[in-house]
Each structure stands twice: as structure tokens, then as C-alpha cells.
N, C-alpha and C positions, 0 to 999 in steps of 0.2 A: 504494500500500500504506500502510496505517495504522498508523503507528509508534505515536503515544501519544494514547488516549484519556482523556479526563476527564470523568465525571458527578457531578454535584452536590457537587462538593469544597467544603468547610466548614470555618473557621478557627474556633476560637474560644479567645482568652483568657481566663484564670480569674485573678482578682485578691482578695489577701488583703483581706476587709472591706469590697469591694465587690461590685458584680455584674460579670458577665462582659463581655468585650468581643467580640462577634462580627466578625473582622476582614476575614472573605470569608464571603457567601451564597451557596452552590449553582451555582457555577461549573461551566461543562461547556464542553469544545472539544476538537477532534481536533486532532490533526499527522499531514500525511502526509510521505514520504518526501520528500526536497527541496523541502519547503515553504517557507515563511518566514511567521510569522505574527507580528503586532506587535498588546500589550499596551498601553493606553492609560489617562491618566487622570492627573489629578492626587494630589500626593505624597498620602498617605494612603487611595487606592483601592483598596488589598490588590492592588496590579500585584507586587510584592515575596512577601508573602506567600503567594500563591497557587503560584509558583514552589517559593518556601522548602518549602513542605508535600511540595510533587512527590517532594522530593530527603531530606526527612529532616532540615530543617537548622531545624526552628522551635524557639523558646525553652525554654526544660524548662516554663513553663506555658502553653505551647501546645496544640489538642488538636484531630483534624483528624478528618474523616470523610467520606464516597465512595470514588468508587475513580479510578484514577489509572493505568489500564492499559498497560504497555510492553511491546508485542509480547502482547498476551493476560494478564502476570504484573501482579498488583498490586501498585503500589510500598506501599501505603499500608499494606499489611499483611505487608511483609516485615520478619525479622529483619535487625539489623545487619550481620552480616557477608554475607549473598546483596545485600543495597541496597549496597555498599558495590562488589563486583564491577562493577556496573550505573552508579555515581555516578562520575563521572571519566572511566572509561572509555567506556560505552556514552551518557552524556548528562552534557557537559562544561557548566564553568558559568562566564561572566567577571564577575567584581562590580564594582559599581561602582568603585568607589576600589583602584584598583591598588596603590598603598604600603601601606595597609591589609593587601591581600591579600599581600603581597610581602612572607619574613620579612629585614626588615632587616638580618642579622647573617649571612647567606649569599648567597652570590654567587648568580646564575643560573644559572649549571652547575651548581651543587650540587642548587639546586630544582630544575630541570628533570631530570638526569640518574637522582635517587631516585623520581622518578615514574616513571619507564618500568623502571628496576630493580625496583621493587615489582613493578606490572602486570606486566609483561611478563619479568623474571627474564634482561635478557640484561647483558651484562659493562660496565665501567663505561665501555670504551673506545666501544664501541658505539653507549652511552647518548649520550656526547659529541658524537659523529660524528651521530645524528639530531637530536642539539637545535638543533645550528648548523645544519643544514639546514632544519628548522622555523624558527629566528630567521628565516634567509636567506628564506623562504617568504612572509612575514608583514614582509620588507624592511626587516629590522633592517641597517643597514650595518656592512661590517667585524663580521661575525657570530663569526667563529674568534676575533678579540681581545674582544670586547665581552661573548663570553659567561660572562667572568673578572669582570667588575665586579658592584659591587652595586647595587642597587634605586634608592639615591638617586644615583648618577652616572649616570641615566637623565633624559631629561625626562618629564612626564606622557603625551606621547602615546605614546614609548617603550617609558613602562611596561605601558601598554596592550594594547600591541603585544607586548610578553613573554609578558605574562598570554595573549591567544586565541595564542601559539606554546606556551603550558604545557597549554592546552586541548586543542590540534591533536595535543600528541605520541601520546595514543593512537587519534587517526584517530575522533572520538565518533560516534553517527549522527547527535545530536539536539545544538545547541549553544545555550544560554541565554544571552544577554547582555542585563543590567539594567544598564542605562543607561550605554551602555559609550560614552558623549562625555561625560558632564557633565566640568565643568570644564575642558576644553577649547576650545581656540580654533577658529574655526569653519573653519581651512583642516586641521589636524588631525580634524578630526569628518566633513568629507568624505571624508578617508583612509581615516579606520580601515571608514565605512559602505561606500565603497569596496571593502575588502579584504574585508569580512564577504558583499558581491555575489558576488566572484570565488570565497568558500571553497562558495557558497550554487552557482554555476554550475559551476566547474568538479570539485569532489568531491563535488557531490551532498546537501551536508550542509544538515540539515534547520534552521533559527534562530528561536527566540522572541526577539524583541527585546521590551523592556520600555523602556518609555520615555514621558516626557511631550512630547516634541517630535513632534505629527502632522508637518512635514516630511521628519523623518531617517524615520518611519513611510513617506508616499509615495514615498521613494526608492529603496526598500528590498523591503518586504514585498507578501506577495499579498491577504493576508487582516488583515484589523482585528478585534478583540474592542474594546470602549471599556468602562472599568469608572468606576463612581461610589459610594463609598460602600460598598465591596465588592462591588457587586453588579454583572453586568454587565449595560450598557442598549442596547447595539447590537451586532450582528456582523454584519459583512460583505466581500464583496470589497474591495480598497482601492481597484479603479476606482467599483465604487458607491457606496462611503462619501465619497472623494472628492467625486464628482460630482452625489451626492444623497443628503444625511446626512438622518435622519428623523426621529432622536431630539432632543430641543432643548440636551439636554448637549452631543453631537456637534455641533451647530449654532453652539454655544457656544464650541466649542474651534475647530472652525475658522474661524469670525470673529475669531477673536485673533489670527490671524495676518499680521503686516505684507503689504500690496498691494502687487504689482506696477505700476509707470506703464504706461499703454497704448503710451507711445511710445518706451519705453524695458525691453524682457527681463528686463534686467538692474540694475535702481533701481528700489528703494520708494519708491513716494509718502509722501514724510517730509511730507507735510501730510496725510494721512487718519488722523484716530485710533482707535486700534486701539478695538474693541468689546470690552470686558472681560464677563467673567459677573458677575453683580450679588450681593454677599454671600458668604459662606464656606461650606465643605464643614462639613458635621456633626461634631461631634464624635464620637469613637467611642463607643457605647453610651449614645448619643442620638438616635437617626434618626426619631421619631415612629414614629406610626400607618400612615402615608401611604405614597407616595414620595417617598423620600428626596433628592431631585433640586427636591420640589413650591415649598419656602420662595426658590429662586432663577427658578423657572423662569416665565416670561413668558408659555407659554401652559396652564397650570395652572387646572384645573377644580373646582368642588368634592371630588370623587369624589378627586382627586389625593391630598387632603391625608385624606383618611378608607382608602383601600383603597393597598395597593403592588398596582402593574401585576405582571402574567405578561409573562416572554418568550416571544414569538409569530412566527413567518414572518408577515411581509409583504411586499406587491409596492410596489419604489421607481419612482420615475419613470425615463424613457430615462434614459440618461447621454449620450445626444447625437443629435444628427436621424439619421431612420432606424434607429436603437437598440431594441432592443428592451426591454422594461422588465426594473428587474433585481428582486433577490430579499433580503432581510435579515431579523435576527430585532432584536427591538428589545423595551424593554420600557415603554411608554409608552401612556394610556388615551386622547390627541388620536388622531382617525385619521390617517392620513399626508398625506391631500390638505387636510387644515385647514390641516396644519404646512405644506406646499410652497407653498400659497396667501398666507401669510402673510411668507413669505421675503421679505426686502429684495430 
């Protein structure tokens, strides 16, 4: 079943005495019910923004257009107070930066327990009584004393961890988390991807993660969207994105990532250097004529730098002997057997 659709969602900022900045082009992807779909791309690809629109949360000169369907209802054209039913509850959201989110001058019980007394209107003893069993859930230890402190006698992953049990109290369908590791250490960042598997298996609950890290992506999610420049240039399953990227952005990003030794699982070959993308993302409300991907990318055509690609199905190679070929949409004018031919 299809919880949230998106067709052609459109960001675009308006700046006093400039021209506009377009910060997402015509995004479109579904969620189904216990999905998990991972958002990609480097800082600046409207991975952020695209979300922010979903929920209602973009800047007073922000200005958004498509539709953004939850259950059939348009978020994008709803008043205040009906998105507002719908935001917290029905599609919870974790940001990145926990302390941020966290108001410093109240304990946890306090934020936690007024969130489910809004929502849900039950007594404040009640409230207490589910939060420490949500901390408990999300393995905050010694949950009944901890849920008394504040924000900063937490560590980061703690905080973290607060935050998707502030999410979980109203049980969401759909749960957004933008970049719910950064800054953390990377035995913390397996935790928390961890716990987001288990809320993803065992309650059914649907997750966009948004993130620049393709691995916490692989470990994770089902499906990949890769965004460049707002715009997005590949979707597909994360086994065939994986196992045969088609786009040269996608090809890009997962070449940057450290090798495994053959003889060794578990050790990167600290002598292979990583293959970086060559050049910088555009600025916003600079992207050319072209595609926007065209001034970095290595197998770039004339046609590149004068027309932007359509997003298209096409068919990717096996992802492995005996495999059948798989399926993506991608937005790119090389045909895919140039780009597969040309792989290292």
C-alpha cells in the first residue's frame, strides 16, 4: 500500500534583489508501507529541502509546488492546523542535530510527556509511564531516572536516541530521518542504523533516510533516489544501485568509498586512494544550460553541456551470474552500456 506519493515537487527561493534560487526540480517518488527509502547526494542536493517542503517547514521565502500525497490528501495544499494533525503524528521527523532540536531548559519528560498530552489528551501520569517505555524501547538505560535530566547530560548518541523515542511516542507511519549519524562516532552510527532496522522490521514503520553516507544507505534501505543539484539523476533498488550504478554521479559516489582488502573482510586497503569527483557542485542559481552534473563528469558529451537529460527507465546490467537484468530510472544522455563499458 502506498503511503506517500510525490510528483514533481518544486522548491524554489525568492531573494530580495536577486533572482530566485531553485533548490529542488520536479522530484517525484512513492513510499510504500514498510518501506525504507534512502535520499542521496551531496550537502547542497535539496536531500533537506525536499523533505522540509513535504512537512511545511520551509523558510517564509520558500515556495513549493506538486503534490505530495499522504494517503490520497495533499500535504502541499493543506491549511495549518489539518498538516499539523498529520506532522508529528502520522509522519515523524528526526533532524539532524539533536541539541539543536532539544529545548535546553527542559528536561525530557517534560518534552516528551507534552507531546503525547497534546496529541493524544491522556493524563500526565500516563504520558510519563509511555515515555520511559519508549526511552526503554530505543535503549536508553536506567530510563525511569534519566528521563528527569536535560538534553546536555546526555551524550550525542543519547541525544539521538531521545529524539526517534520523541518521534516513536505517537507510533508515526512514515519516519524521516536527515542524517540522523552525522557527528557521531562510527560504533554509535551502527546503533542508532541498527535501531532504525529493528523500528523498520519489527513495527512496520515506513523511513526516508536522508543522508550523504551510501554505506549507512546499503545497510539500511530498499530503494535509493541519488539527487545532484536538486534534481534527481538515478533511482533504484539499493541491490541494483549497488551492484550496477548507471549514472556517472552514482558512479562517482560510490568510488569514494574506502576498499575493502581481498584478504582481509574487515581492513581497508589504507594504500588504495580513494577516487574523489573532480570539481565542485554548482552553485545555486547557476546550473547552466546543460546538465548540471556535465562540468564534473568524465563521460560528458557535447549534447550534455547544451540540453538537461529527462528521467527515463532503463534496463541495468545482472547484479550477478545468473541475475536477471535489473531496472532504474536515471537521468543521463550516455547510454548505459557506454557507461558499464567504460567502468574500471
Amino acid at each position: 500500500m502506498t503511503l506517500l506519493e510525490v510528483k514533481d515537487l518544486s522548491v524554489r527561493f525568492t531573494r530580495r534583489d536577486r533572482p530566485p534560487v531553485d533548490a529542488v526540480q520536479r522530484v517525484s517518488f512513492s513510499l510504500d508501507a514498510g518501506q525504507t527509502l534512502g535520499i542521496v547526494g551531496e550537502s547542497g542536493s535539496g536531500k533537506s529541502q525536499t523533505v522540509m517542503a513535504l512537512l511545511g517547514l520551509l523558510a517564509s521565502n520558500g515556495h513549493v509546488s506538486g503534490e505530495a500525497n499522504y494517503r490520497g490528501e495533499n500535504l502541499l495544499g493543506m491549511k495549518e492546523g489539518a498538516l499539523n494533525k498529520i506532522r508529528g503524528d502520522r509522519i515523524g521527523m528526526v533532524f539532524q542535530d539533536p541539541m539543536t532540536s532539544l529545548n535546553p531548559f527542559l528536561t525530557i519528560e517534560r518534552q516528551m510527556t507534552e507531546t503525547l498530552q497534546l496529541h493524544r489528551g491522556v493524563s500526565r501520569r500516563e504520558a510519563r509511564r509511555r515515555a520511559i517505555e519508549t526511552l526503554e524501547t530505543v535503549r536508553i538505560p536506567d530510563a525511569a531516572r534519566r528521563i528527569g535530566m536535560y538534553p546536555h547530560e546526555f551524550s550525542g548518541g543519547m541525544r539521538q536516541r531521545v529524539m526517534i523515542a520523541m518521534t516513536l511516542l505517537l507510533e508515526p507511519e512514515i519516519l524521516i530521518a536527515d542524517e540522523p549519524t552525522t557527528a557521531l562516532d562510527v560504533t554509535v552510527q551502527a546503533q542508532i542504523i541498527e535501531l532504525l532496522r529493528e523500528l523498520n522490521r519489527e513495527r512496520g514503520t515506513a523511513i526516508v533516510l536522508i543522508t550523504h553516507d551510501m554505506g549507512v544507505v546499503a545497510g539500511l534501505c530498499d530503494d535509493v533516489m541519488v539527487m545532484y543539484a536538486g534534481q534527481t539523476v538515478e533511482q533504484a533498488s539499493a541491490a541494483t544501485l549497488f551492484a550496477a550504478p548507471t549514472h556517472p554521479y552514482t558512479i562517482g559516489l560510490l568510488n569514494a568509498l574506502p576498499r575493502l582488502t581481498d584478504d582481509d573482510a574487515l581492513d581497508y586497503d589504507r594504500d588504495a586512494p580513494l577516487r574523489t569527483i573532480p570539481g565542485n557542485p554548482p552553485m545555486p542559481g547557476h546550473l547552466g544550460a546543460g546538465c548540471a552534473f556535465a562540468p564534473r563528469c568524465a563521460y560528458a558529451l557535447d549534447v550534455c553541456r547544451t540540453t538537461p537529460p529527462t528521467l527515463a527507465s532503463t534496463t541495468t546490467p545482472p547484479v550477478g551470474p545468473g541475475k536477471a537484468p535489473g531496472t532504474a530510472r536515471r537521468a543521463c544522455h550516455r547510454p548505459v552500456n557506454e557507461i558499464v563499458e567504460a567502468l574500471p
